[in-house]
N, C-alpha and C positions, 0 to 999 in steps of 0.2 A: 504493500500500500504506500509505503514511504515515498519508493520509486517512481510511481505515478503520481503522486504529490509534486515529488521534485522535476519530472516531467510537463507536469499543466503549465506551474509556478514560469519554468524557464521559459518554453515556446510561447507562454502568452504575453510576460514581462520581461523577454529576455533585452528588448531596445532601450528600459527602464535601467537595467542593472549598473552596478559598478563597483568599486572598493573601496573603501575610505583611503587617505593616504598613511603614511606609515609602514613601517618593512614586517609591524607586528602582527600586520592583518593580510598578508597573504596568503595565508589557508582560508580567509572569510570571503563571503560570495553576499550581498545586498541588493536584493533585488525590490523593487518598487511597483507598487501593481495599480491601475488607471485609477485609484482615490488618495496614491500616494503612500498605505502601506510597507513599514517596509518587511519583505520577507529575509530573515535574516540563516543565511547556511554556512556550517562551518563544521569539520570532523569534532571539535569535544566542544563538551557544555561550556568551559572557560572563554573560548573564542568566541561564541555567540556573546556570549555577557559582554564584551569588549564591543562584541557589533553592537546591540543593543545599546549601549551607551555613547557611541558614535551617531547612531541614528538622533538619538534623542536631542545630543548638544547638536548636530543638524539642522534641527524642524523646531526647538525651542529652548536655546543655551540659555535664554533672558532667565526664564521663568526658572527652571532650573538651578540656575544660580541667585537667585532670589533667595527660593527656599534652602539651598545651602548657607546662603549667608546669615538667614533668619536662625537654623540651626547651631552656626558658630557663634552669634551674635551679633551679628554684622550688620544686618538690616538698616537701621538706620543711615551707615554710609549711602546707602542707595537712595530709600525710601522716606527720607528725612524721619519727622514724627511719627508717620504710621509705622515706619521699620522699626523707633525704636518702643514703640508699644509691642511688637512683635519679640523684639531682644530678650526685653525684662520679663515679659510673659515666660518665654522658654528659658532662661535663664531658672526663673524663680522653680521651674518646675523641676530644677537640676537630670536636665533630660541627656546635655552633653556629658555629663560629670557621671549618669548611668550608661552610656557608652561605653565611655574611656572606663571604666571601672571592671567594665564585665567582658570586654571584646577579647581579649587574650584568652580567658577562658573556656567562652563561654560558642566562640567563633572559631569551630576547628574542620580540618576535613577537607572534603571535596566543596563542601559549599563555602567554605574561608577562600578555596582556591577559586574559585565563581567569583565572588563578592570583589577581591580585589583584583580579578582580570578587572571588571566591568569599572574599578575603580580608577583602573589604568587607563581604561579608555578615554574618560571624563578627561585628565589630566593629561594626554598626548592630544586631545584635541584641543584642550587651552591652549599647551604648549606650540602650537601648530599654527594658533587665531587667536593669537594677543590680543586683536584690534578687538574682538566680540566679549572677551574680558571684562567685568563691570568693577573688580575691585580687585588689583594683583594681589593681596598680601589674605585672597581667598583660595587659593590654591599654592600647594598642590591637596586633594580633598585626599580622605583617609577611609578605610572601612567603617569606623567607627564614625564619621561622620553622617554616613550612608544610614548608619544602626539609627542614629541620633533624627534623624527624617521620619523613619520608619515610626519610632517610637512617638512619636509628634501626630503621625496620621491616626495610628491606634487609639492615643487621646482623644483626637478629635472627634474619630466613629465614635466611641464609646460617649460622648458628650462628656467624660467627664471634668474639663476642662471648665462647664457650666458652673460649680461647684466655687472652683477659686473665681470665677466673675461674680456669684451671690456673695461672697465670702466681704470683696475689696468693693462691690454695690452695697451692701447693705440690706440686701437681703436670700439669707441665706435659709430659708426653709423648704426643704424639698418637700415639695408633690408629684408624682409621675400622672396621677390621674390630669393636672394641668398640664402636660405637655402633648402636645396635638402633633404624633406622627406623620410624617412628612418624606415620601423617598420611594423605592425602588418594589418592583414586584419580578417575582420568581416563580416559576410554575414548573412540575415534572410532572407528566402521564405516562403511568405502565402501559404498556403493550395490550394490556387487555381493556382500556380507553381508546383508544381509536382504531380509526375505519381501516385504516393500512396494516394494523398490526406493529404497528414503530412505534418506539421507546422517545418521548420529545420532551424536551427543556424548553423551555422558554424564557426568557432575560429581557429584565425591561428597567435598567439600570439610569437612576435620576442625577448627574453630575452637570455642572456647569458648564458653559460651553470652552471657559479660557479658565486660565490661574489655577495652584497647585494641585487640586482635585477634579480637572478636566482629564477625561479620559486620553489617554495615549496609545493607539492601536498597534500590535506589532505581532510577529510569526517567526518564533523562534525554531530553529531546526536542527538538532547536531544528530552524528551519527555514535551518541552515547545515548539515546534512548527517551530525547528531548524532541517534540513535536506538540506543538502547544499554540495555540491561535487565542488571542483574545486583547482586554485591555490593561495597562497600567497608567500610574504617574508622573511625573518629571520624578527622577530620582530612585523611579520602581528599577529594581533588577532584574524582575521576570514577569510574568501576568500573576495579577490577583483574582481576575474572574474570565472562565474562556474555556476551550474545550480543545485535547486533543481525541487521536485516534478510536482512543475506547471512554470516555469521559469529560464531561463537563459538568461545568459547578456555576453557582452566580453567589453574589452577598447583596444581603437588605442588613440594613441598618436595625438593630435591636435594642429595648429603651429596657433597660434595666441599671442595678445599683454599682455601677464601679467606683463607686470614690469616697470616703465620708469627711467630714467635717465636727469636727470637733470645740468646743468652750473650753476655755481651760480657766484652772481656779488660780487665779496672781495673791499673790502673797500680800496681805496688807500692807505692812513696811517695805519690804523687801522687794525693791525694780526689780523686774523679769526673773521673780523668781514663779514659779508653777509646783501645782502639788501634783503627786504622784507618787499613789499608794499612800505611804506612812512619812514621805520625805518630801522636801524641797529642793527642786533640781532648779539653775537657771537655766535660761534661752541662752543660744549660742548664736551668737550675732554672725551676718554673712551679709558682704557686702558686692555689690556687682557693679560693674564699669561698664560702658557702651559708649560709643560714639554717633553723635547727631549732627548731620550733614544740614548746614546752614550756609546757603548760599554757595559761594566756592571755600568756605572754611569747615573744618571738622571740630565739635565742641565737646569735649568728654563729658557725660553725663553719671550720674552714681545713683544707687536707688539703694536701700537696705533691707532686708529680710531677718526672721530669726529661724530658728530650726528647734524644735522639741521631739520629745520622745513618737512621737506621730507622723513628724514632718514637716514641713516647710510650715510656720507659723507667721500670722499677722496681725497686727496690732491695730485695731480700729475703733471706730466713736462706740460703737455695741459691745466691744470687748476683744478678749484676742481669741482669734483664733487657727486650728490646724488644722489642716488637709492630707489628707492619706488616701493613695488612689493606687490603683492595680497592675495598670501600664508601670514597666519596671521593671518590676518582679521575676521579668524572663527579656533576653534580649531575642528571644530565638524565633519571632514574627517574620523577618525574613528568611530563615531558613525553612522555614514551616510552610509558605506559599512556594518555595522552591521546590520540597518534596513535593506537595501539593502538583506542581507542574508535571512532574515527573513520573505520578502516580499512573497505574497502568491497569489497576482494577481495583475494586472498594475496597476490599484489603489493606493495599499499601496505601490508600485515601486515608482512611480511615487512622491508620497508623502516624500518618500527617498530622490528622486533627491530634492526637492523647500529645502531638509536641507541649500543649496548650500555651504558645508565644504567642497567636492572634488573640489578644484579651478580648475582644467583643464580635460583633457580625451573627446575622443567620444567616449559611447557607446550606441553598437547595440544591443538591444531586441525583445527575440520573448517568447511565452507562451503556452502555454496548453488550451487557449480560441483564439488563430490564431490572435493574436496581434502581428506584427514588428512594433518596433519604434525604430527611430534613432534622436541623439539629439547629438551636437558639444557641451559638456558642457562644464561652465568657469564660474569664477567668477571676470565679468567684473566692476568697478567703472561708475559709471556715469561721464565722464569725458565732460571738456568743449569743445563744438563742433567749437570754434575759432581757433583752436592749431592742429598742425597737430602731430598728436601721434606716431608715425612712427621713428618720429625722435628726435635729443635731443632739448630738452626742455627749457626754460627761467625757471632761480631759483631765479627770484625776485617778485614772483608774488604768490599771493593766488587764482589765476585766474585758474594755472595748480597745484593745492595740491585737489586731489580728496580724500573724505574722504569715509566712511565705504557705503554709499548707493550705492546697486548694479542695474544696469541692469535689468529687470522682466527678471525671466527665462521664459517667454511665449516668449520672444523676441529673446532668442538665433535659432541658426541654428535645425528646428526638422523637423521629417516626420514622422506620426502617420497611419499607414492602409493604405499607399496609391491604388489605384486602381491597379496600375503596375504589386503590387504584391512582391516588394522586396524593403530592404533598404542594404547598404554597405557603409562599409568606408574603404579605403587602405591609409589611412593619408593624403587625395587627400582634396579638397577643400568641404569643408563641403553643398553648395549651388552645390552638383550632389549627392546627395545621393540614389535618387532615379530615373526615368524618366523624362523629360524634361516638362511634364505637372504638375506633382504631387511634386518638387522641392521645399524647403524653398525658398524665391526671395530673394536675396540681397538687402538691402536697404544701406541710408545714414550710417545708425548705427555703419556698420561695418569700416567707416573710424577710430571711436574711441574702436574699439573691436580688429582690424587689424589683424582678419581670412586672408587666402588666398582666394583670390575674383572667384568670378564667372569665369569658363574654367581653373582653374591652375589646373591641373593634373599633375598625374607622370604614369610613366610607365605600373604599376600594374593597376592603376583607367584606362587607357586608354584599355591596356588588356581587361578587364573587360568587357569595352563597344561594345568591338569590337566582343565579344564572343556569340556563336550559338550553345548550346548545352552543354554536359557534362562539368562542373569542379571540377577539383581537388581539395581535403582541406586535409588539416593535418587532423583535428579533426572536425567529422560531431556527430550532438547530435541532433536528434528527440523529440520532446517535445511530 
């Protein structure tokens, strides 16, 4: 099948094609098909990841380099004020600092060896087109910068980024019932759903047209067992939703509890002292620098934070408070879309998801052996079932400091084969995925996971249910 892939691809794009420049890509083949795609071929997985990343400073080095700079802290050279609201944000979330901490470790193997081919690429095409450079002293980029993007996007799915804007606004009381779902729908039918007898997915994915989270289409190909169609981001390494030979997948966005927030008790007399437990610990101050591009001068900027037993701690008119959120906790998001690429039947899929480094996302799968499965993934803490999670929290207590043990993922929201015959998600409550009989059941569990509960619907999921025949999709894809 491959063969006949790489047969269509060339005879019908072969006047498109070419090589990037560099002696390091002449094992790599780039071809471009009439929407500008590019199909990217090369004997190992490492070569492609270099084309991939050649492509991309290509078709969009601006954007690209934005988001690395917002990453390093940089932003504001560019972006004036908006960048350095960008800075202090990621800064404060010490998201570079869980990079650089964990990336030796935690970034080994065949995908260390991917990660910083595609890392290489980025950096020989600077080196190549200085003039399209936006700030020299941004390169050369590092794997762990890459980690550090990754980690940035994961927050942002998971919303819970939302948490430290309630936190520094002023108000900080979660409701999920107030949050009105908004985004993507997914659909898989078994074979024993339609008129043909074929196993179909369906992907109908809500991104923006331009800037960081606009989709970026590509076709990776090696002859290591890499064949993978679909889309990523400025800065993605591989596809995060898309389908090869025997499988494809999509993600919606899932509204659940990744992050909490904390009150903490200050000590009468005693500045920045906090209690916890039976003691008085103080805050450890952490101060951060950035640069803000004024005009044609550069004005160093300082902003201060504190850090507690929790987290990143802030001091404001309501009181102080701390943040502790899930993204972190594994750097291994990009690795995990990588196997994910690479999977080759639900098995080794499957094996992808127990990585659990994608902290949030539902996705829908279906196969080429008439597998749909759908799973609310997340990377929840074992948290204490005394406390109600929903809302803020006592910060004088080691009662609510949940540490690195997660949840089994056999216990999140899943539907594997149901009899029904289909699984979906419209961002709707993860306990209707499929028919009323074949459902995940809500348990106790989810007071500390804090999904939307059983019957929260939106508009599309109710659609959906209420429908008798034909539906419309953006993008239908036959396995």
């Amino acid at each position: 099948m491959r063969n006949l892939l790489y047969f269509f691809i060339l005879t019908i794009i072969f006047s498109c094609s070419s090589k990037p420049e560099g002696k390091e890509l002449s094992n790599i083949k780039i071809a471009r098909d009439v929407y500008g795609v590019p199909h990217i071929m090369a004997k190992t997985d490492a070569e492609v990841a270099y084309g991939l990343a050649w492509t991309q400073c290509e078709d969009d080095f601006v954007t690209f380099q934005e988001l690395m700079a917002a990453c390093k802290g940089m932003l504001g050279e560019i972006k004036g004020q908006d960048g350095l609201v960008a800075d202090f944000g990621i800064k404060f979330m010490g998201l570079k600092e869980i990079a650089d901490k964990k990336y030796d470790t935690d970034v080994t193997g065949d995908f260390k060896k991917y990660l910083e081919s595609f890392v290489a690429g980025v950096n020989a095409y600077a080196t190549l087109h200085p003039e399209k450079v936006l700030l020299d002293d941004l390169f050369p980029l590092t794997g762990a910068d890459i980690i550090t993007g990754y980690l940035l996007g994961n927050l942002e799915v998971s919303h819970a980024g939302d948490d430290l804007k309630k936190i520094l606004g002023g108000t900080i009381i979660k409701d999920l019932k107030s949050d009105v779902p908004k985004g993507s729908n997914a659909f898989a039918f078994s074979k024993n759903k339609t008129t043909d007898g074929k196993t179909y997915l369906a992907v109908n994915s809500h991104q923006p047209l331009e800037g960081w989270y606009s989709w970026y289409e590509a076709h990776l190909i090696s002859e290591e067992g890499m064949n993978i169609l679909g889309g990523t981001f400025a800065g993605g390494i591989c596809i995060f939703h898309g389908a090869n030979e025997n499988l494809g997948w999509a993600h919606t966005v899932n509204h659940a509890d990744f992050s909490d927030v904390y009150q903490l008790e200050m000590h009468p007399e005693k500045e920045d002292f906090y209690k916890f437990d039976d003691e008085w610990i103080e805050l450890t101050e952490k101060k951060y620098w950035s640069w803000l591009k004024f005009g044609p001068v550069k004005i160093p900027i300082s902003r201060t934070i504190y850090n507690s037993k929790y987290g990143p701690t802030f001091k404001t008119d309501d009181g102080v408070f701390a943040w502790r959120f899930v993204v972190g906790q594994s750097i291994k998001m990009a690795e995990q879309w990588f196997r994910m690429n690479k999977a080759s039947n639900f098995k080794e899929f499957k094996e992808a998801l127990e990585m659990r480094g994608i902290a949030a996302l539902n996705i829908v799968y279906a196969d080429n052996e008439d597998n749909i499965y759908y799973v609310s993934n997340g990377s929840f803490p074992e948290r204490n079932p005394d406390y109600d999670w929903s809302k803020v929290l006592p910060g004088n207590t080691s009662k609510t400091l949940w540490n690195n043990t997660l949840v089994p993922f056999d216990s999140l929201p899943q539907v594997l084969n149901p009899s029904s015959g289909w699984v979906f998600n419209t961002n709707n409550s993860p306990f209707s995925a499929t028919d009323s009989v074949n459902n995940f059941k809500e348990t106790a569990l989810n007071k500390r996971m804090g999904y939307q509960i059983t019957g929260m619907e939106n508009n599309r999921s109710s659609t959906f249910f209420r429908v008798d025949g034909t539906i419309r999709f953006y993008f239908l894809r036959r396995l």
